[in-house]
C-alpha positions as CSV (number, residue, x, y, z in Angstrom):
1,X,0.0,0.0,0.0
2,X,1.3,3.4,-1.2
3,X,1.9,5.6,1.6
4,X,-0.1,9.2,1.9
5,X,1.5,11.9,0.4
6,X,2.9,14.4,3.0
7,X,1.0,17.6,3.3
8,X,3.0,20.7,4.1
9,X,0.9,23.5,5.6
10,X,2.2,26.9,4.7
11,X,1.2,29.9,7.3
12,X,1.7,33.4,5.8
13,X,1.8,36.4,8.1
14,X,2.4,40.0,6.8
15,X,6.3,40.6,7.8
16,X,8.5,42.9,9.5
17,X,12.1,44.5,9.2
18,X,14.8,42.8,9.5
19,X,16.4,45.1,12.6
20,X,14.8,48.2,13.4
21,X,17.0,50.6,11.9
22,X,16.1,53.4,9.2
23,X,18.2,51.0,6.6
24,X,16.2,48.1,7.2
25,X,12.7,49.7,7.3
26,X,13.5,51.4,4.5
27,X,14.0,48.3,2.4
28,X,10.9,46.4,4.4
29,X,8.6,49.8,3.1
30,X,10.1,49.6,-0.3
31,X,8.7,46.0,-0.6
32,X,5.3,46.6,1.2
33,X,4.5,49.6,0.1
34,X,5.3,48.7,-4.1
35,X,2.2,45.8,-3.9
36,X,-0.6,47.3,-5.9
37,X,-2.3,45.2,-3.7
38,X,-1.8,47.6,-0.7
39,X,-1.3,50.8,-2.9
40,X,-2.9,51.0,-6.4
41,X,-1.4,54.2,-7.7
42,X,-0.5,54.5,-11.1
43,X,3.2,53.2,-10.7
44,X,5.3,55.7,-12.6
45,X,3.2,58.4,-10.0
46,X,3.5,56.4,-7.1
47,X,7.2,55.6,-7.5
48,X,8.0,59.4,-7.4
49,X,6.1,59.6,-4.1
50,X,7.6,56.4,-2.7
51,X,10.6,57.5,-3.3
52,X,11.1,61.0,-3.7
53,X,9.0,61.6,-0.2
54,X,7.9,58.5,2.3
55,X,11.2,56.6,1.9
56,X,13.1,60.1,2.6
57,X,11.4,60.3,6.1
58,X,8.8,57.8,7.3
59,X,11.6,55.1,7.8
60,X,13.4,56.9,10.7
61,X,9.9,57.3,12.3
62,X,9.0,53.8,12.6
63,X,12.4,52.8,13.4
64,X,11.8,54.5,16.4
65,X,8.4,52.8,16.9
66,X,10.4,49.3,16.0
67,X,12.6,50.2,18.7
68,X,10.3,50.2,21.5
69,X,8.5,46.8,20.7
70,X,11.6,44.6,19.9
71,X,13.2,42.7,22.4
72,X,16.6,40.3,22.3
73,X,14.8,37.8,20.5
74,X,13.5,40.3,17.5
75,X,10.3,41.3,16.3
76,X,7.5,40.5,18.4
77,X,5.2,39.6,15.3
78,X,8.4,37.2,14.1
79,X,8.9,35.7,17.1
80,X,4.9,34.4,17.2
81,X,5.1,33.9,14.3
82,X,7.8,31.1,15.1
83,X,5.6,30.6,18.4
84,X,2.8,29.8,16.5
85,X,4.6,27.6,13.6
86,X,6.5,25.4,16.3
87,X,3.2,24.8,18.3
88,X,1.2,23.9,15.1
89,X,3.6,21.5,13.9
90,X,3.9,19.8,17.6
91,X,-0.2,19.5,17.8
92,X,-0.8,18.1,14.4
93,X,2.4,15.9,14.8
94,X,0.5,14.4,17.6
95,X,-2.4,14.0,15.8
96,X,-0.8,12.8,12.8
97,X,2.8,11.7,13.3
98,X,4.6,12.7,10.3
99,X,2.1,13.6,7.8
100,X,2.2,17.3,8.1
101,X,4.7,19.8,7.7
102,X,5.0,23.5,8.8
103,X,6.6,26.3,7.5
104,X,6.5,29.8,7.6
105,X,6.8,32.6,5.2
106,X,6.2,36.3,5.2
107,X,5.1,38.3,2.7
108,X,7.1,41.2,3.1
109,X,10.5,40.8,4.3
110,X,11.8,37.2,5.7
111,X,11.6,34.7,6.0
112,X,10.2,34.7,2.5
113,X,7.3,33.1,0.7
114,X,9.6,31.7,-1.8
115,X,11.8,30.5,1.2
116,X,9.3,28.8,2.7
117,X,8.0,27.0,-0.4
118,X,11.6,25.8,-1.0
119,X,11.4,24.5,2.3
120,X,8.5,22.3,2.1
121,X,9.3,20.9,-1.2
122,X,12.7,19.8,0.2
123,X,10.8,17.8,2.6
124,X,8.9,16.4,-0.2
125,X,5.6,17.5,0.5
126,X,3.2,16.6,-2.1
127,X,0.3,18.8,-1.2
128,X,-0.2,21.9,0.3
129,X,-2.3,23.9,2.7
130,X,-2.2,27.9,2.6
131,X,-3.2,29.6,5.7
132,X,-3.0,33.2,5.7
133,X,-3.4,34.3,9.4
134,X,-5.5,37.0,8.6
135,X,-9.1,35.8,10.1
136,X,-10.9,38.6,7.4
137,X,-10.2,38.3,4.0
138,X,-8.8,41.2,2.1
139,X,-7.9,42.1,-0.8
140,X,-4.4,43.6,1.0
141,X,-3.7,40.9,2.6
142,X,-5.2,37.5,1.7
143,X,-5.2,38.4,-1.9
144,X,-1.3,39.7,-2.1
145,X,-0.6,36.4,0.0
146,X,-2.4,34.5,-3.0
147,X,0.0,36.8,-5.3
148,X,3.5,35.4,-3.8
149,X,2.4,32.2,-3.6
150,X,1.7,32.3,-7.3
151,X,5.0,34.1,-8.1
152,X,6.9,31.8,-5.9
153,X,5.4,28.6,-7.5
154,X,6.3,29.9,-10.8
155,X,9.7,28.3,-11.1
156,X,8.4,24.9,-10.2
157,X,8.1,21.8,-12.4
158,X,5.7,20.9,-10.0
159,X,2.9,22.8,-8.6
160,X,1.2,20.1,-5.8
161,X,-2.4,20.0,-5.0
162,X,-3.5,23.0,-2.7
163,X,-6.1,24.7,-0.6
164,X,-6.1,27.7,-0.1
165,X,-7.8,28.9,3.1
166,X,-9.2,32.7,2.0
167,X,-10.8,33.0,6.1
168,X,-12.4,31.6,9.5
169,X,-13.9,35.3,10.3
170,X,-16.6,33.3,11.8
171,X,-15.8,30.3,12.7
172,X,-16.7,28.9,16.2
173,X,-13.7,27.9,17.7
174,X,-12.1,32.0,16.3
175,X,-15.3,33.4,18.0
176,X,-14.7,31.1,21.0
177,X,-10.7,31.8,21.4
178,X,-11.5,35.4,21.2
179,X,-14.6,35.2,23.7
180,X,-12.7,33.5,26.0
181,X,-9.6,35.9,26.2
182,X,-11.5,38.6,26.4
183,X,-13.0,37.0,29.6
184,X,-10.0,36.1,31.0
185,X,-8.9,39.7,31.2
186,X,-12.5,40.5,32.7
187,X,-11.2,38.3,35.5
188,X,-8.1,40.4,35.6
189,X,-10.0,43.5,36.0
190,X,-13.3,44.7,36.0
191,X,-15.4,44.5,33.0
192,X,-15.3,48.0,31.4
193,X,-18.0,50.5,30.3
194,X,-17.4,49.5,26.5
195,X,-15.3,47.2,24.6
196,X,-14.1,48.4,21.4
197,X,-13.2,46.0,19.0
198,X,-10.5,47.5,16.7
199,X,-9.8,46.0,12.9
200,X,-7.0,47.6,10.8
201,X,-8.2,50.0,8.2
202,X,-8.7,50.1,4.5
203,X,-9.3,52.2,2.2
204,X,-13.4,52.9,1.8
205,X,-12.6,52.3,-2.2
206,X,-11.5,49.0,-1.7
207,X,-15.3,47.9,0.2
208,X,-16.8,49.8,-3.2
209,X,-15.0,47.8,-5.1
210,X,-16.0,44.0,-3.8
211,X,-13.4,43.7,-0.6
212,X,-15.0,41.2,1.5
213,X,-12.8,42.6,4.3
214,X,-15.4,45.5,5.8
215,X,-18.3,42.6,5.6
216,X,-16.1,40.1,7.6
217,X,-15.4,42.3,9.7
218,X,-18.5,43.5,11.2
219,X,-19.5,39.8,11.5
220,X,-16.5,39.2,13.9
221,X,-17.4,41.9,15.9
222,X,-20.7,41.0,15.9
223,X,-20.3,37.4,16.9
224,X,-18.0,38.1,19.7
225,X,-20.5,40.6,21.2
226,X,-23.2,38.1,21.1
227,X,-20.7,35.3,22.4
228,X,-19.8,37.5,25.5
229,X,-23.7,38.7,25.5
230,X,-22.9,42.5,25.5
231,X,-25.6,44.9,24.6
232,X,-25.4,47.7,21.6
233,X,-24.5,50.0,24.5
234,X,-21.4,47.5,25.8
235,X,-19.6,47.2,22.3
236,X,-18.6,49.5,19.1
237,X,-16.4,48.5,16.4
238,X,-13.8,50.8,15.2
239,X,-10.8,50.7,12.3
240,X,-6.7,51.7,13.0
241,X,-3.7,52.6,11.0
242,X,-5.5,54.4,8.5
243,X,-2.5,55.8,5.6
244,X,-2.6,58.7,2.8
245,X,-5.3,61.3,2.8
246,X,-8.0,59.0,1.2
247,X,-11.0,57.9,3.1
248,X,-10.7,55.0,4.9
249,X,-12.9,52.7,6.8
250,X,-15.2,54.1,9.9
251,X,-15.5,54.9,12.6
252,X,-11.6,55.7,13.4
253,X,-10.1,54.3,16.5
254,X,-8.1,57.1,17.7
255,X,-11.3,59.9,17.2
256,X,-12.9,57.5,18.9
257,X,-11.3,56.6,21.9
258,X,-10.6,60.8,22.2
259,X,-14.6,61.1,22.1
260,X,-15.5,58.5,24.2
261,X,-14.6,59.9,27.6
262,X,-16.6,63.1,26.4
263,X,-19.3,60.5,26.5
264,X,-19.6,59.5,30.1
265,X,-17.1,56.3,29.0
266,X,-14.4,56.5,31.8
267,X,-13.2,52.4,31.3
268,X,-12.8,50.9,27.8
269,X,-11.1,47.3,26.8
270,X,-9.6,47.4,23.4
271,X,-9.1,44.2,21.8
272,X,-7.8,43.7,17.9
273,X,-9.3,40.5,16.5
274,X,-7.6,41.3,12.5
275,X,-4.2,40.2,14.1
276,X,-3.5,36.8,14.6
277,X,-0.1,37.9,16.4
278,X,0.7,41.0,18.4
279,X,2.9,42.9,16.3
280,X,4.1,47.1,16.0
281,X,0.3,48.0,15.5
282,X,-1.1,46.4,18.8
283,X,1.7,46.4,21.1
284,X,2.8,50.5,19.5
285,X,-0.2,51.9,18.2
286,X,-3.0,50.3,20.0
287,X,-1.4,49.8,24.0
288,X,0.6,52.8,23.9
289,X,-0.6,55.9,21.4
290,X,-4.4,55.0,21.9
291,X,-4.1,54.2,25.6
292,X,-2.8,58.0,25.8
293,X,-5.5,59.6,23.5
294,X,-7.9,58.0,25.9
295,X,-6.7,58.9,29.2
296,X,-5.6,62.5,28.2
297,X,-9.4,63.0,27.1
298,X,-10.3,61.8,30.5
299,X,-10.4,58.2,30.2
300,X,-8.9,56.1,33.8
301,X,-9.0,52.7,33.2
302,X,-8.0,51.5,29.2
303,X,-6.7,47.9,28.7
304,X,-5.5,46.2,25.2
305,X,-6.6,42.5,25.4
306,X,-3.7,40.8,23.6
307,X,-3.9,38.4,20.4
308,X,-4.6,35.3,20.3
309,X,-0.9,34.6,19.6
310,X,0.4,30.8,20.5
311,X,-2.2,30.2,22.9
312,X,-3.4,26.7,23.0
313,X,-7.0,27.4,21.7
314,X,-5.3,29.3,18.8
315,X,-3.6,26.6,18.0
316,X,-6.1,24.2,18.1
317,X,-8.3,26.3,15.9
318,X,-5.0,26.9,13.3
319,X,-5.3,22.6,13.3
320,X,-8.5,22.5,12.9
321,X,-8.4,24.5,9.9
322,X,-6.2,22.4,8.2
323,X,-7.6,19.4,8.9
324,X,-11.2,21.0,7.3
């Protein structure tokens, strides 16, 4: 009897610098910001700004940022990442002792897409599973992960079997894990006036123009209200990191969490449910710069409620996808 063919299981996250140093952001920005799947500019226009303006100044700033999230090991979303890849491979390996593989690859930056399809087809896998760890699919994100996995397949003889797995925005054991970490921090602290649940932004174009991302997203948030049983007065939803003077998605996070204290809303949780792994905009943005538009509008008590990360119903969810 032939033996099964091994199945390698490819997890993409989004990247990150290499150091952070000007030098290396600026080369990590180069590459993320040149996808026309995160900025569609007409490219002979957009290289002139790239260039001529953001690459001149914005890598010094989030060098800085960098700097105050990395620690010895590197980058925090790089060293979940690894987190998350070693504790995959050890749960399905115990389900299914040497049928799976893991690897991981980022799209911007390394380890590489390509990288981490050279790596499974050196252990001979003979069909693959794609997981982008993006819960919502977008066209930014799930789509340009689709995009290197193309481009990195390209110089193969062989292109094995795949599934590609575009979401799990709603599926139960997501809505669970995130249920049950927001109540563990509940019995940390007191449950709050409101819970804002925070999703990066987009542009509004890309909703207009059939992104599945602002859809998905509102069923999260909606899901995990009713899993925790808030009311319409105990929850809002809110979108971060918003880039260019386009309009992007609404309501903002930061105008919100300055208004909210204006509102008679003195404690708010903040949890992120679009990040599979903490990472510059959760641990920066989100714990830090939002905490202090909150509190200096006359917020006291604000609390980010961290991702999901390597936790072991994350895991078991990330398994349970690929065995789907």
């Amino acid at each position: 009897m032939s033996q099964p063919k091994k199945i390698g299981v490819l997890l993409i996250n989004l990247g990150t610098p290499d150091a952070p140093t000007p030098a290396a952001l600026r080369r990590y920005l180069a590459e993320f910001l040149w996808d026309k799947r995160v900025v569609d500019l007409p490219r002979p226009l957009w290289w002139l700004i790239l260039h001529g303006i953001i690459l001149r100044t914005r890598p010094a700033r989030s060098a800085r940022a960098y700097q105050g999230v990395w620690s010895e090991a590197g980058s925090p979303l790089l060293v979940i990442a690894r987190q998350q890849q070693q504790g995959l491979q050890a749960l399905l390996d115990g389900q299914s002792p040497g049928r799976f593989q893991v690897a991981l690859g980022m799209r911007y930056g390394n380890p590489s897409v390509a990288h981490a399809v050279e790596e499974l087809r050196d252990q001979g896998v003979g069909e693959l599973v794609v997981l982008p760890l993006y819960p919502q699919n977008s066209c930014s994100t799930t789509g340009s992960s689709f995009d290197a996995l193309a481009a990195a397949l390209q110089c193969h003889r062989f292109v094995p079997p795949q599934r590609f797995i575009a979401d799990y925005h709603d599926h139960p054991r997501y809505i669970q894990a995130l249920a049950d970490s927001v109540r563990a921090a509940w019995q940390q602290h007191a449950q709050p006036d409101k819970l804002v649940i925070s999703f990066h932004g987009t542009p509004v174009r890309f909703r207009d123009e059939g992104d599945l991302y602002y859809a998905q997203c509102q069923t999260t948030a909606r899901l995990l209200a009713a899993a925790l049983g808030l009311t319409s007065e105990q929850w809002l939803l809110s979108f971060q990191s918003r880039f260019g003077r386009e309009e992007w998605l609404q309501p903002y996070t930061d105008v919100t969490l300055r208004a909210l204290p204006l509102q008679g809303v003195k404690a708010v949780d903040v949890i992120c449910p679009g990040f599979s792994a903490d990472c510059l905009e959760t641990l920066e943005e989100i714990s830090v710069e939002n905490r202090d538009y909150f509190k200096t509008a006359g917020g006291r008590e604000y609390h980010y409620i961290a991702a999901l990360n390597d936790s072991p119903a994350h895991l078991a969810l990330l398994a349970a996808l690929v065995g789907d």
